[in-house]
Backbone as CSV, one residue per row, in Angstrom:
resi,resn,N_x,N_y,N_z,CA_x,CA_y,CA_z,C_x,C_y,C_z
1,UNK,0.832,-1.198,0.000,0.000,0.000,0.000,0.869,1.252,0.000
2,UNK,0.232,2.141,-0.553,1.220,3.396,-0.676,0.430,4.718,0.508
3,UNK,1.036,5.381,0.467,-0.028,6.589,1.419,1.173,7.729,1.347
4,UNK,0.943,8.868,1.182,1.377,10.412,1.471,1.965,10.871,2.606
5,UNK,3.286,10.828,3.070,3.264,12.198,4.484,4.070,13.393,4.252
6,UNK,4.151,14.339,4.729,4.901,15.618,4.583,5.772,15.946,5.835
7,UNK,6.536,16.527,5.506,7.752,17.076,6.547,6.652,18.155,7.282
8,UNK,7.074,17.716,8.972,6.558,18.774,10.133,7.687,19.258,10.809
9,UNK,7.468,20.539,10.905,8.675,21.270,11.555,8.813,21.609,12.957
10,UNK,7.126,21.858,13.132,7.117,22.261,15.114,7.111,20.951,15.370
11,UNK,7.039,21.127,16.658,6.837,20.147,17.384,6.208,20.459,18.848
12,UNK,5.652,19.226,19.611,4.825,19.665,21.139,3.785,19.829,21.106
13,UNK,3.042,19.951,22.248,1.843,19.335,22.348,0.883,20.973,21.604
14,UNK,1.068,21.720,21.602,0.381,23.123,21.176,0.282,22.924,19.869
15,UNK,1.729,22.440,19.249,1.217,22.610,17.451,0.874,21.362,16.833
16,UNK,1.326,19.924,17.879,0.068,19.252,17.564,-1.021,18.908,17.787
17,UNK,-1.353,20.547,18.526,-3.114,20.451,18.811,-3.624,21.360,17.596
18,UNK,-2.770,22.001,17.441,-2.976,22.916,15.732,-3.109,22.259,14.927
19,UNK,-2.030,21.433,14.660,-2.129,20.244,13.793,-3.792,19.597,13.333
20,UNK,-4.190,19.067,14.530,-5.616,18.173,14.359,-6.561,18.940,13.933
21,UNK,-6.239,20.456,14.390,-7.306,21.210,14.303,-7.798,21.423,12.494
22,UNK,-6.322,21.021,11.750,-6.571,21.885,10.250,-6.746,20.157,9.789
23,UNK,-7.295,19.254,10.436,-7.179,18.293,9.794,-6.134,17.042,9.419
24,UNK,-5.608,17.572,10.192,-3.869,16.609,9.874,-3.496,15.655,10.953
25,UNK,-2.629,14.589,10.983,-2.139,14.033,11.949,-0.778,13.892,12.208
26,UNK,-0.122,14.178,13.207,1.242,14.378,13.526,1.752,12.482,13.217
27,UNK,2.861,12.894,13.295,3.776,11.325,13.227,5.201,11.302,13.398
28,UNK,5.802,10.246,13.139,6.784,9.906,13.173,7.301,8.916,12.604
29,UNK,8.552,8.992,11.899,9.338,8.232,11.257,10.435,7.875,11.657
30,UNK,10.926,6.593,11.814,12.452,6.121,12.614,12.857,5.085,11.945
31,UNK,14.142,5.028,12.644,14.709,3.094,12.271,15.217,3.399,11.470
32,UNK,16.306,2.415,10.894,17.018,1.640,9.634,18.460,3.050,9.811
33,UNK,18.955,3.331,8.253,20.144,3.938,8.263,19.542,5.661,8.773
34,UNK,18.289,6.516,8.572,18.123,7.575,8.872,18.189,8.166,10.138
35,UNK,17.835,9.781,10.546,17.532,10.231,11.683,16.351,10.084,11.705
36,UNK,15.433,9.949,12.757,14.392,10.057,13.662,13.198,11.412,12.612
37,UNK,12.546,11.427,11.755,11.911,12.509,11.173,10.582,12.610,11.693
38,UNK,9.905,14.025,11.877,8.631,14.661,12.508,7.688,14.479,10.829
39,UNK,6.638,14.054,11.059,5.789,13.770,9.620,4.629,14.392,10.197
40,UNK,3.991,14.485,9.159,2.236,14.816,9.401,1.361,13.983,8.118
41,UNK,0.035,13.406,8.062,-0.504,12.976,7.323,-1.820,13.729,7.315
42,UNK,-2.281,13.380,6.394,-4.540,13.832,6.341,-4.340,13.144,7.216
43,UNK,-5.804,13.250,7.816,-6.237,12.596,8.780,-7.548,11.982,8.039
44,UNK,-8.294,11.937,7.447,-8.981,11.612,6.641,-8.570,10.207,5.933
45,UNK,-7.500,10.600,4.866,-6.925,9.264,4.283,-6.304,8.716,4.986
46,UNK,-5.935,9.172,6.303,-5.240,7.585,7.017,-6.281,7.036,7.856
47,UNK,-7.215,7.829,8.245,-8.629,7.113,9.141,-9.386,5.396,8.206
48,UNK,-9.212,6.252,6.678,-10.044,5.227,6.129,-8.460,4.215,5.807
49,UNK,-7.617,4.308,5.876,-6.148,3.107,5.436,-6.260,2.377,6.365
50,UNK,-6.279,3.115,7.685,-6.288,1.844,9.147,-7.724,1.026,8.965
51,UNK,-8.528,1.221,8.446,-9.584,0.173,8.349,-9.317,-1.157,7.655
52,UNK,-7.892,-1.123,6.928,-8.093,-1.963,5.909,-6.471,-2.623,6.603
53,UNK,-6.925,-4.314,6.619,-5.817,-5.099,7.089,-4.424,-4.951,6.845
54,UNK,-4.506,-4.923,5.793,-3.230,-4.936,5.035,-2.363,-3.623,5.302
55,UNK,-2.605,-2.618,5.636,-2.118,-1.528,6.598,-1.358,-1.932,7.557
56,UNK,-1.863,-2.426,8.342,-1.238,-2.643,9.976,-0.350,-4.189,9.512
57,UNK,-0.308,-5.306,8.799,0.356,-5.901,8.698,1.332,-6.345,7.581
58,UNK,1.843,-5.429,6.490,2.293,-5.163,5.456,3.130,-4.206,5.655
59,UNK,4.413,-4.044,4.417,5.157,-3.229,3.936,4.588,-1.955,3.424
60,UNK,4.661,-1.152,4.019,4.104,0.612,3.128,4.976,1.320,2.129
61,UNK,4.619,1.944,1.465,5.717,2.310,0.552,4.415,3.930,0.825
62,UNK,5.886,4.450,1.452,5.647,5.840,2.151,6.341,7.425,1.458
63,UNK,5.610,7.842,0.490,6.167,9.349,-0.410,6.187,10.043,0.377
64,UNK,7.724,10.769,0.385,7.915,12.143,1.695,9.101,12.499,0.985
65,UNK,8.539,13.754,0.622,9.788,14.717,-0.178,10.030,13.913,-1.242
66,UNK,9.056,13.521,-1.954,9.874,12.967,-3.717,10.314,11.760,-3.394
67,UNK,10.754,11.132,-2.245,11.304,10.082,-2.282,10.148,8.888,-1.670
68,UNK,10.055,7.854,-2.138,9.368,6.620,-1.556,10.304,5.549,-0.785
69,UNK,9.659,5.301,0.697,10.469,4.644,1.905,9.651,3.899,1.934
70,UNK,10.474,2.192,2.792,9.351,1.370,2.978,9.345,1.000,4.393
71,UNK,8.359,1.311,4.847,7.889,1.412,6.247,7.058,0.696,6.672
72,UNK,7.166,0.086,8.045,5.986,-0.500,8.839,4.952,0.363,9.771
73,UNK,4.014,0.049,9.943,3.069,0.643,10.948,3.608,0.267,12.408
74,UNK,3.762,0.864,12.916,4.450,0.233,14.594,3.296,1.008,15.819
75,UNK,2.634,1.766,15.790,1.896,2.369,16.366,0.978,3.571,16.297
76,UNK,-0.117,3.494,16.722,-0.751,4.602,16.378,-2.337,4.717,17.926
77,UNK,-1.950,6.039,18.285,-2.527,6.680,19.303,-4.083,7.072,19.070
78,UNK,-5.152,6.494,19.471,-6.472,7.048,19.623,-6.968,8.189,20.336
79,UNK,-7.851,9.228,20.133,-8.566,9.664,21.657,-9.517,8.572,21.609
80,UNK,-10.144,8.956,23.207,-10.521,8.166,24.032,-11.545,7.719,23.297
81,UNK,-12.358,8.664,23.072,-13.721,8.580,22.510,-14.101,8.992,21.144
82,UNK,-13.548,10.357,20.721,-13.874,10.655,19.515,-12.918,9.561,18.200
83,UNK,-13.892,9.626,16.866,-12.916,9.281,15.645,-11.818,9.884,15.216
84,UNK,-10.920,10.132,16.220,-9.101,11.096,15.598,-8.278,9.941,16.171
85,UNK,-7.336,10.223,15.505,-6.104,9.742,15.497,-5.305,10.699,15.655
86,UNK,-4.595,10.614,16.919,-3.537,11.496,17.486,-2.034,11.624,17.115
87,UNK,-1.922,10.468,16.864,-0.655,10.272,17.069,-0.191,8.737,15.649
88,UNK,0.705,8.807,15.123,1.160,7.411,15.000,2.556,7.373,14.663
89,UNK,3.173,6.257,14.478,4.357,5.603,14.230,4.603,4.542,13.092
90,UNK,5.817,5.321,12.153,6.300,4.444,11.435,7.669,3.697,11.520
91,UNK,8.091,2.561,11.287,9.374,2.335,11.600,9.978,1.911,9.789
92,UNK,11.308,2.750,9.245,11.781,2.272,8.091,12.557,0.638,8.082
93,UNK,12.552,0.002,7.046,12.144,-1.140,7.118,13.869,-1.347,6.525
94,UNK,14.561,-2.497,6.606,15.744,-2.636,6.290,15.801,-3.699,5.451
95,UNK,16.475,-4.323,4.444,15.906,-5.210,3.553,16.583,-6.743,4.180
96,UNK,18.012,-6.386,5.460,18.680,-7.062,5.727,18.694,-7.279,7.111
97,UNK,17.413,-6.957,7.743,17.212,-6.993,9.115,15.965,-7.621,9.211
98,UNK,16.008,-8.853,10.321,14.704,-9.357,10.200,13.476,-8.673,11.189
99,UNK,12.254,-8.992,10.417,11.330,-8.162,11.294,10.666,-9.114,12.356
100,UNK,9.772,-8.668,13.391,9.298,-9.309,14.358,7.798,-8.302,14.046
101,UNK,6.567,-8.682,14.026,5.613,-8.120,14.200,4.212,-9.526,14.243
102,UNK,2.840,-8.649,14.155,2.143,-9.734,14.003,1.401,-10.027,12.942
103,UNK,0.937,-11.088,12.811,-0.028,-11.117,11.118,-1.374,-11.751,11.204
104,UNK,-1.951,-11.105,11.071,-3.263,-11.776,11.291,-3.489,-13.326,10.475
105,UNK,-4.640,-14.604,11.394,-4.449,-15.695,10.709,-6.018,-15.461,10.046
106,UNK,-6.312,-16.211,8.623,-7.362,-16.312,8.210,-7.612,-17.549,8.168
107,UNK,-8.736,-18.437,9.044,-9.408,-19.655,8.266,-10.614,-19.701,7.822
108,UNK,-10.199,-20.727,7.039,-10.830,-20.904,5.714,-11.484,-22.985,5.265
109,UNK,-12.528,-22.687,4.874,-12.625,-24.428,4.688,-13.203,-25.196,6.357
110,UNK,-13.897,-24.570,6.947,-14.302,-24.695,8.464,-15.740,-25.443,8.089
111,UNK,-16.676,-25.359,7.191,-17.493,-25.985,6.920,-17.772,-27.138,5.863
112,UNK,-16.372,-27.153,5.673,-16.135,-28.894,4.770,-15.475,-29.253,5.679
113,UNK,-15.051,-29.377,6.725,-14.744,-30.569,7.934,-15.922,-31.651,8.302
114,UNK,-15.457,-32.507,8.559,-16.255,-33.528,9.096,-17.321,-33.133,10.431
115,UNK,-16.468,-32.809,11.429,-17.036,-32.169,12.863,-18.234,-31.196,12.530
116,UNK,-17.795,-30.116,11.777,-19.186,-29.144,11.422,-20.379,-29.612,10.605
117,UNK,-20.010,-30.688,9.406,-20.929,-30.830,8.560,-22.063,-31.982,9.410
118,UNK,-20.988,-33.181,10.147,-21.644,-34.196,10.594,-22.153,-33.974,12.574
119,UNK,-21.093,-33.648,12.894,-20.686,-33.911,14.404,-21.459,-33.004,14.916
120,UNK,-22.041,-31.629,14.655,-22.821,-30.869,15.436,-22.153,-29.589,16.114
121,UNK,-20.640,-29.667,15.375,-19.756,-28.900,16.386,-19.210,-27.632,15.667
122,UNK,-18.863,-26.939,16.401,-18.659,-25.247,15.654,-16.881,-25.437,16.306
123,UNK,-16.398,-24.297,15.079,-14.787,-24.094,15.331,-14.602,-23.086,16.104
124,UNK,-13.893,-23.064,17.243,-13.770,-22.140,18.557,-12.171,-21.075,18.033
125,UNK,-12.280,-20.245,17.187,-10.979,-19.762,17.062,-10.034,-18.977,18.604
126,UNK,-8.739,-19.823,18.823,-8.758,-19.297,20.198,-7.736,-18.322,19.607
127,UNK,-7.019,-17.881,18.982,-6.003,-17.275,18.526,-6.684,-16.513,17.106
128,UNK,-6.121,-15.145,16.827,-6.844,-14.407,15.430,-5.708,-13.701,15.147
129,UNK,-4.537,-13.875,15.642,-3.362,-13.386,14.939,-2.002,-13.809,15.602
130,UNK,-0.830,-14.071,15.056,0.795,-14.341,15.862,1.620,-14.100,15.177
131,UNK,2.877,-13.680,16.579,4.081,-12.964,16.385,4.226,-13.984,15.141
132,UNK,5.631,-13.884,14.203,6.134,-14.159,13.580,7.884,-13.255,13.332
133,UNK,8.695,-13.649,12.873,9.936,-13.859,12.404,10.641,-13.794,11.235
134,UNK,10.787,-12.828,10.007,11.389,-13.094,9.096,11.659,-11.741,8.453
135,UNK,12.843,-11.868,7.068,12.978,-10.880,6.390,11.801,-10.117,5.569
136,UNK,11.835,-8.830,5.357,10.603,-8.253,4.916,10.759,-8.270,3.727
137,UNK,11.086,-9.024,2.593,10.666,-9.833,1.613,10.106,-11.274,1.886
138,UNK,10.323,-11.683,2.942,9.221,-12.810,3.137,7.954,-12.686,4.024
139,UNK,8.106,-11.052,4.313,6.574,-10.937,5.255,5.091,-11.307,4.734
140,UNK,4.384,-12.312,5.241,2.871,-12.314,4.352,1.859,-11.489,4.871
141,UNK,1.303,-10.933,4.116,0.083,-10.212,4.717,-0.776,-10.902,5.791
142,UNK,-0.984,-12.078,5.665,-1.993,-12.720,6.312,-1.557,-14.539,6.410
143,UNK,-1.601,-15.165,7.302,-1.435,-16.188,7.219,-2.652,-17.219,7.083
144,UNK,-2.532,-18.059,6.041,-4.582,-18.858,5.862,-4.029,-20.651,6.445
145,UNK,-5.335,-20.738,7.281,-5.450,-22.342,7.944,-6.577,-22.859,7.352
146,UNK,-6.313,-24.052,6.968,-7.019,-24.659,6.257,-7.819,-25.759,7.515
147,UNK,-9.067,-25.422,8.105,-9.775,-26.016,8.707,-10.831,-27.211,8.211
148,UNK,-10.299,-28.021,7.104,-11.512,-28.587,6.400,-11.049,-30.112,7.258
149,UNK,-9.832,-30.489,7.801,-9.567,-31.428,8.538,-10.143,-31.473,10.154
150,UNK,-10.810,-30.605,10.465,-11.267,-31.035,11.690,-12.538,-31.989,12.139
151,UNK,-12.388,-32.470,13.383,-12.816,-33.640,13.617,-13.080,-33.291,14.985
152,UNK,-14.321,-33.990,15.129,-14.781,-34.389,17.207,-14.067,-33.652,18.287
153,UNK,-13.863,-33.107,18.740,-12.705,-33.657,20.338,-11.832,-32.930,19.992
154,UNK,-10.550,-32.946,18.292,-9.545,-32.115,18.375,-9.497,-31.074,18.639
155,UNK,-8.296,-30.578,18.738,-7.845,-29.534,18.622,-6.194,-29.239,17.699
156,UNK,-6.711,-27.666,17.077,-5.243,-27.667,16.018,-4.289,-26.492,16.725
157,UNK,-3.202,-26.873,16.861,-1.933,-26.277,17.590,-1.320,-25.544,16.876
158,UNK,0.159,-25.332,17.073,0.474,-23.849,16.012,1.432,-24.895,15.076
159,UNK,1.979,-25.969,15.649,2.895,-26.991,15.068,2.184,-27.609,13.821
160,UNK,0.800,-27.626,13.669,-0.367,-28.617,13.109,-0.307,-27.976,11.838
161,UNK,0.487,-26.388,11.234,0.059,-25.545,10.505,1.241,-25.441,9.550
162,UNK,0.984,-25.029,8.285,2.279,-24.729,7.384,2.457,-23.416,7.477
163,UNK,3.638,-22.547,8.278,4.205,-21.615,7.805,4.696,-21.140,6.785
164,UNK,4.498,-19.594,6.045,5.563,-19.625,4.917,6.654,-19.947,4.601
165,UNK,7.209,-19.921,3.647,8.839,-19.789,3.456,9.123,-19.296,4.193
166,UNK,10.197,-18.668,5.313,10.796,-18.274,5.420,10.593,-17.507,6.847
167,UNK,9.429,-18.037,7.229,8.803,-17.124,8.147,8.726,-18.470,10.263
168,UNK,8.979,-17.776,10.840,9.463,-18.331,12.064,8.403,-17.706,12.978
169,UNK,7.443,-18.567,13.795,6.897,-17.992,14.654,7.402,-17.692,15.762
170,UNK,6.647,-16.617,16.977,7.410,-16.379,18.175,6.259,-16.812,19.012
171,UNK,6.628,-17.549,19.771,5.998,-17.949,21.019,6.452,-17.531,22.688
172,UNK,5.742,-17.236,23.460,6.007,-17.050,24.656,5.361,-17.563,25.120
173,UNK,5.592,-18.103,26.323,4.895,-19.286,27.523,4.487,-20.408,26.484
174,UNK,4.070,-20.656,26.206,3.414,-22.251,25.542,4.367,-22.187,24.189
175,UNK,4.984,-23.285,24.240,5.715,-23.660,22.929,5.024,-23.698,21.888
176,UNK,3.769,-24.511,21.882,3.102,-24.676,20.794,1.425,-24.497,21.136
177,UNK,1.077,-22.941,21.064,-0.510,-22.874,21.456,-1.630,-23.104,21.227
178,UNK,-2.460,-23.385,21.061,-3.834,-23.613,20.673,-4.438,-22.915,19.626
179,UNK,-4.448,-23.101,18.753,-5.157,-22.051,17.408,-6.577,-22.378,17.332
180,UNK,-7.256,-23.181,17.251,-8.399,-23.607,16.880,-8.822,-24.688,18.203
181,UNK,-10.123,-25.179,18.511,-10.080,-26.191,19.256,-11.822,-26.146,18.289
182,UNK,-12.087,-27.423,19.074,-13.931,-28.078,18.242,-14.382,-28.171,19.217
183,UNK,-15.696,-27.520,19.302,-17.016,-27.289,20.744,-17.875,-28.089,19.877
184,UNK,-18.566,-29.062,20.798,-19.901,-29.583,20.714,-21.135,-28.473,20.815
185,UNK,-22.175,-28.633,20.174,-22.654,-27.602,20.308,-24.079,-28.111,21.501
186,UNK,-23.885,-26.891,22.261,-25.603,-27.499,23.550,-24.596,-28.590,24.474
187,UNK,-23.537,-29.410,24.471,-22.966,-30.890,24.384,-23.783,-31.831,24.108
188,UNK,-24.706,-31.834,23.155,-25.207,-32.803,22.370,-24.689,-34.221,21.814
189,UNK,-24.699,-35.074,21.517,-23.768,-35.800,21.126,-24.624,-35.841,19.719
190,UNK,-24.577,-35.902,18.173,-24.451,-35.906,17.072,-24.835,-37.386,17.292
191,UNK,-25.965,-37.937,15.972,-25.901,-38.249,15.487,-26.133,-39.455,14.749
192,UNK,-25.744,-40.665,14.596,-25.144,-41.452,13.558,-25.712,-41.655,12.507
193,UNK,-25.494,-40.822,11.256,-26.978,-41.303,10.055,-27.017,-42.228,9.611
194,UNK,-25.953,-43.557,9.712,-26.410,-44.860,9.711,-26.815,-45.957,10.971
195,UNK,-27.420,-45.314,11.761,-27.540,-46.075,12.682,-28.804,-46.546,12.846
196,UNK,-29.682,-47.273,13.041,-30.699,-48.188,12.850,-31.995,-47.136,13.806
197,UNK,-33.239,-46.572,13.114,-33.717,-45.531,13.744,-35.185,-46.348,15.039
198,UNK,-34.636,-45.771,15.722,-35.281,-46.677,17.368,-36.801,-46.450,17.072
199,UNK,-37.167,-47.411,17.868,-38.813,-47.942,18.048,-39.373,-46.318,18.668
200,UNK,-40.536,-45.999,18.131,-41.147,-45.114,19.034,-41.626,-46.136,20.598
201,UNK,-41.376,-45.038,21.832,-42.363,-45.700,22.836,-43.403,-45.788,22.637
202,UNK,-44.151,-47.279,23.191,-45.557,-47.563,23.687,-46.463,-46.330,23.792
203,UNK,-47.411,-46.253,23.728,-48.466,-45.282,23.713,-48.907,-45.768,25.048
204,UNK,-48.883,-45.250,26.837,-49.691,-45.647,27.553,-50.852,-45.948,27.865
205,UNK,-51.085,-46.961,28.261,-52.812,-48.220,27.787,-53.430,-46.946,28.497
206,UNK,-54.617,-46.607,27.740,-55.859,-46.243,28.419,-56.545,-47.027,29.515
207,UNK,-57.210,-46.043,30.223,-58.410,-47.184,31.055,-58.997,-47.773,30.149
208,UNK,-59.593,-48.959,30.674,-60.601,-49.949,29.529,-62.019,-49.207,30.261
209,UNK,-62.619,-49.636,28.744,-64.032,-48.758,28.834,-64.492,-49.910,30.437
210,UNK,-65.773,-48.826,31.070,-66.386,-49.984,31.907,-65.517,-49.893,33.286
211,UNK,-64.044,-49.594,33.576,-63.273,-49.136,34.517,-62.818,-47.547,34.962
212,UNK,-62.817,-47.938,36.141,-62.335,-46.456,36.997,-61.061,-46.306,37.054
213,UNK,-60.366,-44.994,37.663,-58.668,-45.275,37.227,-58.473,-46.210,38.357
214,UNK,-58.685,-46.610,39.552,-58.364,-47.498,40.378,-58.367,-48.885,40.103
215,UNK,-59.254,-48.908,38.446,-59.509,-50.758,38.375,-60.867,-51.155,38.496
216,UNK,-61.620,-50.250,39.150,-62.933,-50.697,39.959,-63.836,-50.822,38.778
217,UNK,-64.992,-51.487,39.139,-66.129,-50.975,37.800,-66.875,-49.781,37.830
218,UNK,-66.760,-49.472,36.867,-67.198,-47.328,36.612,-68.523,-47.724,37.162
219,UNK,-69.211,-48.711,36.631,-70.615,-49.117,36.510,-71.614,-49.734,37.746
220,UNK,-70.495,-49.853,38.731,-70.861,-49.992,40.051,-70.661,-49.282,40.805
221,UNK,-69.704,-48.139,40.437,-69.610,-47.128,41.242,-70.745,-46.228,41.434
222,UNK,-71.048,-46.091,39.900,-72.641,-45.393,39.529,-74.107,-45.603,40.442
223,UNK,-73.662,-46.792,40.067,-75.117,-47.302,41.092,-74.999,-47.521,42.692
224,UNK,-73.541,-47.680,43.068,-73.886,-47.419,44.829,-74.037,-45.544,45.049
225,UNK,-73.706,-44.963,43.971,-74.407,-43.583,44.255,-75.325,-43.287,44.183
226,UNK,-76.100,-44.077,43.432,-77.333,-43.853,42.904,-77.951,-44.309,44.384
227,UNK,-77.756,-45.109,44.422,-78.981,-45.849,45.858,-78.316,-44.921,47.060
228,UNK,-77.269,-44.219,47.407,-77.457,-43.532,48.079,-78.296,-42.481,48.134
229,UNK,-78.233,-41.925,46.394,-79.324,-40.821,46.453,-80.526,-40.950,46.495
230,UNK,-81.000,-42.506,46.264,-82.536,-42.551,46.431,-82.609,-43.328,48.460
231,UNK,-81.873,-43.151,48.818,-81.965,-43.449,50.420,-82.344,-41.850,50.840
232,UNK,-81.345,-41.334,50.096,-81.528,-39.746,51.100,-83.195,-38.721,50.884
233,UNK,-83.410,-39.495,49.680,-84.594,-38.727,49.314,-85.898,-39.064,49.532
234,UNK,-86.046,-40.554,49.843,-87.278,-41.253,50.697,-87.396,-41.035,52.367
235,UNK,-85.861,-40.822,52.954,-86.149,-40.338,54.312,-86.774,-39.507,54.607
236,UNK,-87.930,-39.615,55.777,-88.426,-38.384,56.096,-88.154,-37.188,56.295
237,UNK,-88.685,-36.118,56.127,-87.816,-34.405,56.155,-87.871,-34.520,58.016
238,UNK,-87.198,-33.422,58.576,-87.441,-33.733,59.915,-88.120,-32.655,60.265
239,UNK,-89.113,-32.234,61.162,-90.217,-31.817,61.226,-89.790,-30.756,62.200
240,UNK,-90.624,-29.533,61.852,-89.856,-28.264,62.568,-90.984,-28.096,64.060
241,UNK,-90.048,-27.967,64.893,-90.493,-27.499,66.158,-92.395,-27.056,66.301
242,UNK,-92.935,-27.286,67.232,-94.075,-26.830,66.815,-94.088,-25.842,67.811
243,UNK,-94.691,-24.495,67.843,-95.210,-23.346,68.331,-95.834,-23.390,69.402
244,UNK,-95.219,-22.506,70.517,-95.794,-22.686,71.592,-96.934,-21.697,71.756
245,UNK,-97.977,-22.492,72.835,-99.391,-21.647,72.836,-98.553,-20.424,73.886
246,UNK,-99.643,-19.249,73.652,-99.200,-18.193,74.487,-100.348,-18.531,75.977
């Protein structure tokens, strides 16, 4: 990628508050055979460059004064809240010095694996970018994993992966870390589409006509109610007090 900066002459926090004000962003340029140079960019065209990957992990080829340098992105300062960019950093790039930075990984082929199509299981990316090691003619923009081999239970490590030519990862604490691992999904267990498809359960027996849920006969239950109700209704009423003479 290419991008524009211009020679800045003040410096400090006053003229690069002037600076932002006309639209511009202060910077800096270092490293390799030069001195240390004060830059300024739009702020505009570098707002929309940092959106795009290949910025932050690629070679720049940087016009300043007629001449084109090739530079890395090494840092760049936010405010807190608003869309500016305060501040950033370039470092000039040496053709004979190796670089250390990071590169983002892309996978790819995650839904022609076995595990996703059959198993029920989704790819857990635990890692989305790593250090790496090499001359900046062998830097790649992006490094791609080919996830179409995953399976059940595994998990893919950093050893499991083809590096570029030329390119050396850096690890700290874990020799070889975890890039990918396979989640069951819900922990369901998946599956088998050849496996022999099971009996539905029994339908629980109804009462049989003629029975109560206890077993009893419905039909005798009926009728010892019945003769209770014709007991209660032939008994005599009971006869109210009779009135005393005055």
């Amino acid at each position: 990628m290419k991008f524009v900066a211009f020679e800045r002459a003040k410096q400090g926090t006053g003229a690069s508050r002037r600076l932002r004000n006309t639209g511009k962003t202060p910077g800096i340029v270092y490293g390799g055979d030069g001195q240390p140079q004060l830059i300024e960019l739009d702020h505009n065209a570098l707002w929309h460059a940092l959106k795009k990957e290949a910025f932050h992990s690629s070679i720049l080829e940087m016009e300043l004064a007629g001449k084109t340098n090739k530079v890395l992105l090494r840092d760049v300062q936010m405010h807190p809240y608003k869309q500016l960019v305060q501040h950033i950093d370039f470092q000039r790039v040496d053709a004979r010095t190796k670089l250390h930075m990071k590169v983002p990984l892309h996978y790819v082929k995650a839904e022609e694996s076995h595990a996703i199509k059959f198993e029920n299981c989704v790819a857990n990316h635990v890692m989305s970018e790593i250090d790496i090691s090499c001359l900046p003619a062998d830097l790649p923009e992006f490094i791609e994993v080919d996830l179409s081999g995953l399976k059940k239970g595994m998990s893919l490590h950093l050893n499991d992966i083809q590096l570029p030519k030329g390119v050396t990862a850096v690890t700290r604490g874990k020799p070889n870390p975890v890039l990918v691992s396979v989640v069951t999904i819900g922990g369901e267990e998946a599956a088998d589409p050849n496996a022999p498809v099971a009996a539905a359960p029994a339908a629980e027996a109804k009462p049989a006509a003629g029975k109560d849920a206890k077993g009893g006969d419905a039909k005798g239950g009926d009728k010892a109610a019945d003769a209770k109700a014709g007991a209660a209704a032939k008994a005599p009423a009971a006869k109210a007090p009779a009135a005393k003479k005055k």
